[in-house]
Each structure stands twice: as C-alpha cells, then as structure tokens.
C-alpha positions, 0 to 999 in steps of 0.5 A, a space after each residue: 500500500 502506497 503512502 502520502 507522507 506528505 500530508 498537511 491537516 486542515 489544522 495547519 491551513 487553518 492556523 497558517 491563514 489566521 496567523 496571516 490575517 492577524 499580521 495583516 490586522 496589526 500592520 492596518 492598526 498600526 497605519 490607522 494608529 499613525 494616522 490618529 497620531 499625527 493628525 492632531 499633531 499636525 494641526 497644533 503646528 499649523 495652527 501655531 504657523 498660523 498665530 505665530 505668522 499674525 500675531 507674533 510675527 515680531 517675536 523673536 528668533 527662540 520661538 523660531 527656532 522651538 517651532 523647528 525642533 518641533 517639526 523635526 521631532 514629528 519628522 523623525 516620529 513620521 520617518 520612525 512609524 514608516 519604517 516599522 510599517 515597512 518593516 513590518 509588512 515585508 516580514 508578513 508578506 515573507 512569511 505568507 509567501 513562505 506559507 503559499 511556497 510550504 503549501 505549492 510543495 506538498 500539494 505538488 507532491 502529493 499530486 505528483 505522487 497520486 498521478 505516478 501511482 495511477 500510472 503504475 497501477 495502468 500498467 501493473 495489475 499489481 498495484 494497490 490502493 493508496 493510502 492517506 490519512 484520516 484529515 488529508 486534503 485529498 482524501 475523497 480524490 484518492 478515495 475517487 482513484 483507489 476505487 478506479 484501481 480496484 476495478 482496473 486490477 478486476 478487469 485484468 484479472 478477468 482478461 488475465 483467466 479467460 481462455 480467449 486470447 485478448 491483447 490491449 494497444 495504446 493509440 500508437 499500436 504498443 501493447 499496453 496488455 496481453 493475457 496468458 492465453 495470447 502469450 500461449 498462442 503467440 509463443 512469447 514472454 508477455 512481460 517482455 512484449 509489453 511495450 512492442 508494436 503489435 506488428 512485431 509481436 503478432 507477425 502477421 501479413 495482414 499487420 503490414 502497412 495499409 491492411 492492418 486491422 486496427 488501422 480500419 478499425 479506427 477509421 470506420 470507429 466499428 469493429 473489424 473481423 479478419 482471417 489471416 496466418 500467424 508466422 513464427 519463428 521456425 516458419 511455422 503457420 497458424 491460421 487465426 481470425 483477428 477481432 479488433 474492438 476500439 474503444 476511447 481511453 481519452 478525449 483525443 485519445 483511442 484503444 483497441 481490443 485485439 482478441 485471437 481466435 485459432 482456427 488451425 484445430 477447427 479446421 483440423 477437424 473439419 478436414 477429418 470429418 471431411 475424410 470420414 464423410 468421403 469415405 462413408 460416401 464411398 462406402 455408400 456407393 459400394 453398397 448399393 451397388 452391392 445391393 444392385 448386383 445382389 437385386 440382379 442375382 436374385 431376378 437371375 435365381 427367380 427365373 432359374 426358379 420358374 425354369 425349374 418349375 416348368 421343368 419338375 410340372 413337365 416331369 410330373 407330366 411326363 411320369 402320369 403319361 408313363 403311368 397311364 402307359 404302364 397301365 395300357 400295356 397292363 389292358 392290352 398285351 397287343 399295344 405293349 412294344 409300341 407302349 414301351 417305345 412310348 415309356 423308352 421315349 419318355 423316360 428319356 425324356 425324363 433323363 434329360 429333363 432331370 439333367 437339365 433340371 440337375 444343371 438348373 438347380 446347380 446354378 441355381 446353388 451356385 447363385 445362392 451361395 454367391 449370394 451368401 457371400 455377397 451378405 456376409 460382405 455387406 455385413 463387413 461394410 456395415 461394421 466399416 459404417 458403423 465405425 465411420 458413424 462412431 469416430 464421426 460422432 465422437 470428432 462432432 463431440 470434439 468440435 462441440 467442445 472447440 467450439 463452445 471453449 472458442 466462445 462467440 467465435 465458435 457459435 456457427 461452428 457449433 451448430 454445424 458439429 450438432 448436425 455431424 453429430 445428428 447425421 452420424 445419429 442418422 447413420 448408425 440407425 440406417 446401418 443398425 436396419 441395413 444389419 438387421 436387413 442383411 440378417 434376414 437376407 442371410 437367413 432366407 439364403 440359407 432356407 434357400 440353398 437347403 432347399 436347393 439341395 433337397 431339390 437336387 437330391 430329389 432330382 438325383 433321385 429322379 434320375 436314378 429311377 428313370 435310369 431303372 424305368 429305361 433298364 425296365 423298359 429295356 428288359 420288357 422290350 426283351 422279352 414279353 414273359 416279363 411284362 406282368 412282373 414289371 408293369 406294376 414296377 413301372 407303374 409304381 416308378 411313374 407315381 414316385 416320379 410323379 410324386 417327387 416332381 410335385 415335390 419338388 414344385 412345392 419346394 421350388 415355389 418355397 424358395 422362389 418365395 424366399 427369392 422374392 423376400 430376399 430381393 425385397 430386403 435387397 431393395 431396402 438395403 438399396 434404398 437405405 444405401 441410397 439414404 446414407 449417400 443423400 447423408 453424405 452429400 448433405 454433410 459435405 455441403 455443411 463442411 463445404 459451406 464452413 470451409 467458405 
C-alpha cells in the first residue's frame, strides 16, 4: 500500500491563514494608529504657523527656532512609524509567501505522487490502493482513484483467466496488455512484449502497412473481423481470425481490443470429418451397388426358379403319361412294344429333363451361395459404417467442445458439429436396419440353398429311377414273359416320379418365395444405401459451406 507522507491537516491551513490575517490586522492598526497620531499633531503646528505668522510675527528668533525642533521631532516620529510599517509588512508578506511556497510543495507532491501511482497501477495489475490519512486534503480524490484501481486490477484479472486470447494497444499500436492465453498462442514472454508494436509481436501479413486491422478499425470507429496466418519463428503457420474492438481511453485519445481466435484445430477437424464423410460416401456407393448386383442375382435365381418349375410340372407330366402307359400295356398285351417305345421315349425324356433340371438347380446353388457371400460382405461394410458413424460422432463431440471453449467465435461452428453429430445419429440407425436387413437376407439364403439341395437330391433321385424305368423298359422290350412282373414296377416308378416332381414344385415355389423376400430386403438395403449417400452429400455441403 502506497503512502502520502506528505500530508498537511486542515489544522495547519487553518492556523497558517489566521496567523496571516492577524499580521495583516496589526500592520492596518498600526497605519490607522499613525494616522490618529499625527493628525492632531499636525494641526497644533499649523495652527501655531498660523498665530505665530499674525500675531507674533515680531517675536523673536527662540520661538523660531522651538517651532523647528518641533517639526523635526514629528519628522523623525513620521520617518520612525514608516519604517516599522515597512518593516513590518515585508516580514508578513515573507512569511505568507513562505506559507503559499510550504503549501505549492506538498500539494505538488502529493499530486505528483497520486498521478505516478495511477500510472503504475495502468500498467501493473499489481498495484494497490493508496493510502492517506484520516484529515488529508485529498482524501475523497484518492478515495475517487483507489476505487478506479480496484476495478482496473478486476478487469485484468478477468482478461488475465479467460481462455480467449485478448491483447490491449495504446493509440500508437504498443501493447499496453496481453493475457496468458495470447502469450500461449503467440509463443512469447508477455512481460517482455509489453511495450512492442503489435506488428512485431503478432507477425502477421495482414499487420503490414495499409491492411492492418486496427488501422480500419479506427477509421470506420466499428469493429473489424479478419482471417489471416500467424508466422513464427521456425516458419511455422497458424491460421487465426483477428477481432479488433476500439474503444476511447481519452478525449483525443483511442484503444483497441485485439482478441485471437485459432482456427488451425477447427479446421483440423473439419478436414477429418471431411475424410470420414468421403469415405462413408464411398462406402455408400459400394453398397448399393452391392445391393444392385445382389437385386440382379436374385431376378437371375427367380427365373432359374420358374425354369425349374416348368421343368419338375413337365416331369410330373411326363411320369402320369408313363403311368397311364404302364397301365395300357397292363389292358392290352397287343399295344405293349409300341407302349414301351412310348415309356423308352419318355423316360428319356425324363433323363434329360432331370439333367437339365440337375444343371438348373446347380446354378441355381451356385447363385445362392454367391449370394451368401455377397451378405456376409455387406455385413463387413456395415461394421466399416458403423465405425465411420462412431469416430464421426465422437470428432462432432470434439468440435462441440472447440467450439463452445472458442466462445462467440465458435457459435456457427457449433451448430454445424450438432448436425455431424445428428447425421452420424442418422447413420448408425440406417446401418443398425441395413444389419438387421442383411440378417434376414442371410437367413432366407440359407432356407434357400437347403432347399436347393433337397431339390437336387430329389432330382438325383429322379434320375436314378428313370435310369431303372429305361433298364425296365429295356428288359420288357426283351422279352414279353416279363411284362406282368414289371408293369406294376413301372407303374409304381411313374407315381414316385410323379410324386417327387410335385415335390419338388412345392419346394421350388418355397424358395422362389424366399427369392422374392430376399430381393425385397435387397431393395431396402438399396434404398437405405441410397439414404446414407443423400447423408453424405448433405454433410459435405455443411463442411463445404464452413470451409467458405
């Protein structure tokens, strides 16, 4: 605490002007005193002149010479008073003018003191109060200025702890203040810049000659916001917005509030959900067209379907003519060679319709299985999209945090993070139905090619007995003898062909059925692929709007 030594009471002042009125008093008595005096005195000495010039104009040279040692008696009592008066006066004009010199002293001192305090405590958020005595003349000035002070040293030690860069320049363009955080982000001792232009300090392209900010800040009296790039030492560049504030620190004299926001970190996120939206698009992409291959495979497997189909009704066909074949010869013995032509015809024919079924039902197989694989790899792109939604959400979480430390600056940069972090929402559900999705597409998969493969063993089956109805057929040509002991065979292998190839039509309808289900479930997977792009898009025109 800053003390005033010199001090002067109201006591002394009081004393000090009374002891002055009281010399002023005496030496006006004393002139009056004088005058009463000598008056009289000099009345008496003209009156004598007077009688002496009339009626004792004769008298002789005694009274003449009375009369002159009277006159110089009252001339030396006159002289006499004068001095002392002079005298008297010269002693209290020296003490009042040395009063008025004690009093010009310590008043300029102790206004000395007070300004150079006040100073101090403009540069140094350390200063503190002064302190004056009970009776000091200044007491409610210094009152007024240790107040001042108190809020001064609140300001910067509030500027001081904000995490926002905040720097102070004079109407010169020196640093007058600088906070820690703009130390941080300058890399420099703020004690030693305190004094510096700014220009020096901040290196800054844009701090040069006519396109310095504070310049048109004071020039258009409003506040001027700028993009530029910090330049260190090492070469390094850090991408900044300047802010400038100016304010009035006097009648003629300006300010300027300087505050620095570091956009390298936002734009380092920017950049990163920029890559992660790129590639959630590619990804996107390779999944619908995954999905349409998937769409095209199962329109080949349909018709694979319904080809099988045409082709199990045509052997069912075919064995109820053998039967009904079987059954003539069994009436008539006459008809048998040509009926067994007939049963040779088409039992042939059933041959190459079980083979070709066979072929049918293997590509039909290798189409299922084809479209396992292609599930399962859709299932690999989902958890890559799921991952992408996560780190997507949690780099949105970041830039949140960015933001809302960055203040008023990092506002619109907020709402776009809320956004990322709404699509990569958006995106985990879609992938969550795509899974659930391709689940079910996995699922049916596997009914169908289970199903396939009793079609298949079914079809073997055929083949097998139409191979024993051609050896039948073969040894009733042979010989008629047989033909009895056969014919219920024959007939029996027609109603197992029948049979089996009614089977095998219910089963081929089963698993055109799944086809269709899963070509359902493909086109969703479609249409939510096509959704994750629009995502995409979307969130690449946010960040593009933001690079603007």
């Amino acid at each position: 605490m800053t003390l005033l030594k010199k001090n002067i009471p109201w006591q002394t002042i009081i004393i000090s002007s009374f002891s002055l009125f009281i010399f002023l008093g005496i030496g006006f008595i004393g002139f009056n005193h004088f005058n009463s005096l000598s008056k009289p005195l000099k009345e008496k000495i003209h009156n004598l002149e007077k009688i002496t010039t009339s009626e004792f104009s004769n008298k002789n040279k005694e009274i003449s010479e009375s009369l002159n040692s009277i006159k110089i008696e009252i001339k030396n009592y006159y002289y006499n008073n004068i001095k002392f008066l002079l005298y008297s006066s010269v002693t209290i004009i020296l003490i009042a003018f040395l009063l008025l010199l004690t009093f010009y002293i310590v008043f300029k001192r102790s206004i000395i003191g007070i300004t150079r305090h006040i100073s101090d405590a403009l540069q140094d958020q350390s200063a503190i109060s002064i302190y004056s005595s009970k009776h000091h003349i200044f007491r409610p000035l210094i009152s007024y200025i240790n107040n001042l002070i108190n809020l001064n040293n609140q300001l910067k030690l509030k500027l001081e702890v904000i995490p926002v860069p905040v720097i102070e320049l004079d109407n010169n363009y020196h640093i007058s203040f600088m906070n820690s955080a703009s130390a941080d982000l300058l890399k420099c001792d703020k004690t030693s810049a305190l004094g510096k232009l700014c220009k020096d300090v901040l290196n800054s392209e844009k701090c040069q000659g006519d396109n310095c900010p504070c310049r048109h800040a004071c020039q258009s009296s409003g506040v001027i916001s700028v993009d530029t790039k910090i330049v260190f030492a090492d070469e390094r560049q850090t991408p900044v917005e300047f802010t400038v504030v100016p304010f009035e620190k006097g009648p003629k004299e300006k300010g300027f509030i300087i505050c620095l926001t570091d956009l390298s970190l936002m734009g380092n996120i920017v950049g990163e959900v920029k890559r992660i939206t790129e590639q959630l698009n590619s990804t996107s992409d390779h999944l619908s067209l995954m999905a349409s291959q998937m769409m095209q495979s199962t329109d080949d497997i349909v018709k694979l379907s319904e080809q099988s189909a045409i082709n199990i009704d045509s052997m069912a066909t075919l064995g109820e003519e053998m039967s009904e074949n079987v059954s003539s010869q069994a009436e008539s013995a006459m008809n048998m060679t040509k009926s067994l032509k007939d049963v040779s015809i088409n039992t042939a024919k059933a041959n190459q319709i079980s083979r070709d079924a066979n072929i049918k039902t293997t590509e039909v197989n290798t189409k299922m299985k084809a479209l396992v694989e292609a599930s399962e790899q859709i299932g690999k792109v989902i958890t890559v999209i799921n991952d992408i939604a996560d780190r997507t959400d949690l780099l949105a979480l970041n830039a949140a945090i960015e933001a809302e430390g960055a203040g008023m600056a990092g506002k619109g940069f907020a709402v776009v993070a809320d956004e990322v972090q709404k699509l990569a929402k958006q995106s985990a559900d879609a992938t969550d139905e795509i899974a659930q999705e391709i689940e079910n597409i996995q699922t049916s998969t596997q009914d169908a090619v289970q199903a396939m493969e009793k079609i298949s063993t079914i079809i073997d089956e055929i083949a097998s007995i139409n191979e024993k109805n051609a050896v039948a057929v073969q040894e009733q040509t042979q010989t008629a003898a047989n033909i009895s002991s056969h014919t219920n065979q024959t007939v029996q292998a027609g109603l197992t062909v029948a049979n089996g190839a009614n089977e095998a039509h219910n089963l081929v309808n089963d698993i055109s059925d799944k086809i269709k289900q899963t070509a359902n479930q493909a086109d969703a997977t479609n249409k939510t692929s096509q959704e994750l792009a629009a995502m995409a898009s979307e969130l690449m025109e946010i960040i593009n709007q933001l690079n603007l």
